[in-house]
N, C-alpha and C positions, 0 to 999 in steps of 0.2 A: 575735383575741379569746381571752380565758382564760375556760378552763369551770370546770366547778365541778370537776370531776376533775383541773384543774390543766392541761391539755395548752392547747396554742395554736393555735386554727384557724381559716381564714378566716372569715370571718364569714357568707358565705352558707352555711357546714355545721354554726353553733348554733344555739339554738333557744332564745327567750326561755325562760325558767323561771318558777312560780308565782308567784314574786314579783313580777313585772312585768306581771302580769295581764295576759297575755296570749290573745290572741282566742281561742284552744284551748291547751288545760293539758295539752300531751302529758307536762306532768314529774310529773303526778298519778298517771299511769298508767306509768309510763318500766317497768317491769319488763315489758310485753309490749314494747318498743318500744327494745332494745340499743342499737340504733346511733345514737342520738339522743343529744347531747350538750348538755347547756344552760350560759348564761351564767353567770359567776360573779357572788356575790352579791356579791364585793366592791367591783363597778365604785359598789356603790350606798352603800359606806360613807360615813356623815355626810348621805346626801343626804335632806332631807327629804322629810317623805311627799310635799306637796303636789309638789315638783317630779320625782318619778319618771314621771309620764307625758310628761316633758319627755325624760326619759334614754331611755325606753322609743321613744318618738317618732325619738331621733337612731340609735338602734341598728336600729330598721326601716330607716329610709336609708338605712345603710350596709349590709343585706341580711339583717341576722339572721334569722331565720325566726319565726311567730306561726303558721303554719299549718301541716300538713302537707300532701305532694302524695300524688298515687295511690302511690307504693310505700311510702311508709311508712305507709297504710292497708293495704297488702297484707299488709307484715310486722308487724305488729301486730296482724290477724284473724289470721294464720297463729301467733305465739308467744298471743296468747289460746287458740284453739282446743284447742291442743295440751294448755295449765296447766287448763283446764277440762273436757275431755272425759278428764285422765286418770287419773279413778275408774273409769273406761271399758274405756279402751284403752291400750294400751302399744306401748311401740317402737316411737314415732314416727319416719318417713324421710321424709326430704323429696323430692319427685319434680318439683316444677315446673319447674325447668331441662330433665324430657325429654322435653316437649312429650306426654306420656302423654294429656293430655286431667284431670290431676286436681293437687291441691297437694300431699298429702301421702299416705303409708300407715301405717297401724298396723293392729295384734293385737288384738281383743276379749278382753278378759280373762276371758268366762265361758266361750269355746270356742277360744281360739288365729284362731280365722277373721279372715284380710286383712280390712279395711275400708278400701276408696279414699276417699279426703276429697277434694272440692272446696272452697276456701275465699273466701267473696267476704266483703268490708270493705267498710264505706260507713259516711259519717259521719252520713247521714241514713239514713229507711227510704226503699227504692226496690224497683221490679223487679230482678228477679232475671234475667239473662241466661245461658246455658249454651248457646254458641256453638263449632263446629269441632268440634275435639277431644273438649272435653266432654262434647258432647250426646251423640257416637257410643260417648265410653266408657262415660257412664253408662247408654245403650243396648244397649251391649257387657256391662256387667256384672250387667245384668237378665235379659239371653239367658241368663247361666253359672249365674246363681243368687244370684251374690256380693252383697255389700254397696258400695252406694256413698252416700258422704251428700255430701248438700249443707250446709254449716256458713256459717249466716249473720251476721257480726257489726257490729249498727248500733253508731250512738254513738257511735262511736273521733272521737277518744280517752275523753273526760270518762264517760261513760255509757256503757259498752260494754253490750250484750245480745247474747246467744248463741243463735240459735235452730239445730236441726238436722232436716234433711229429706231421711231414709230411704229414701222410696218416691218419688223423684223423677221418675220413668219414668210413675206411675201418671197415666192421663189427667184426672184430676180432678184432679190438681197442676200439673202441668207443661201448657204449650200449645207443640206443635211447630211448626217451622222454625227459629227456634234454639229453644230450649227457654228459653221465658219463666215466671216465679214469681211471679206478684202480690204483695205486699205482704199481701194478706188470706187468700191459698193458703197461702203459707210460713207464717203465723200460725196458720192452721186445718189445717194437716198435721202442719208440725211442730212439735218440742217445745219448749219454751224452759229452757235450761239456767239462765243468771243472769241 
């Protein structure tokens, strides 16, 4: 398949584009979401309106993609967080390849102080899980003093919201065993960025 970038890829690695109205509009939002490639619009030159869902139709068959799966909601709350909290923070590093317990670090820009980020993605609102690693780091960085947020981002792709949740440790947010965040905790803790 040719993208719109011009490169040639299988077709299970592009991804309809706005114009074929597809079931999620990851091309709306493509600047959190790099590695996504969408179809070019030329396949649709001359074709008319009414028969594009006809076009749309033959290109899911052969595997194009309409949806994303878990990682590219991962990377997509992970490059939102980042473009959004950085009035924030700076010098962002990504940590989740080492198994830390968090996604990413950055500098608070009013005092230089680490801030460890967890990042959880979801297309819907859901609970919020903080399982293994997590739980202990963000347990671990409550003991030191440190900062650790939980960075929540629904809606990926079409509607992202951003919420952030600071004092995730506090037992009126969080409920142990893994450390679960209700929908209405996260909402009533913390903040909502966009």
């Amino acid at each position: 398949m040719v993208t719109k970038n011009g490169h040639i890829k299988p077709s299970n690695q592009v991804f309809l584009g706005t114009s074929y109205s597809p079931k999620e509009d990851w091309e709306r939002t493509a600047q959190f979401s790099p590695g996504i490639e969408f179809l070019s619009e030329d396949y649709l030159q001359g074709v008319l309106g009414q028969e594009i869902p006809a076009w749309k139709d033959y290109f899911l068959r052969v595997g194009v993609k309409d949806a994303g799966e878990d990682t590219h909601v991962e990377t997509f709350a992970m490059a939102f967080v980042q473009d959004k909290l950085s009035p924030e923070l700076y010098d962002f590093v990504p940590q989740h390849r080492h198994q830390y317990g968090y996604d990413m670090e950055a500098k608070r820009r009013t005092d230089s102080v680490l801030v460890r980020i967890e990042c959880k993605g979801r297309k819907k609102e859901a609970p919020i899980d903080l399982g293994g690693h997590e739980a202990k780091a963000a347990l671990q960085a409550q003991s030191n003093g440190d900062p650790f947020w939980v960075c929540i981002v629904t809606g990926i792709p079409e509607n992202p919201e951003l919420w952030v949740v600071d004092n995730v440790t506090d037992p009126k947010v969080g409920e142990y065993s893994t450390l679960t965040i209700s929908v209405s905790k996260w909402k009533t803790f913390g903040r909502r960025i966009i």
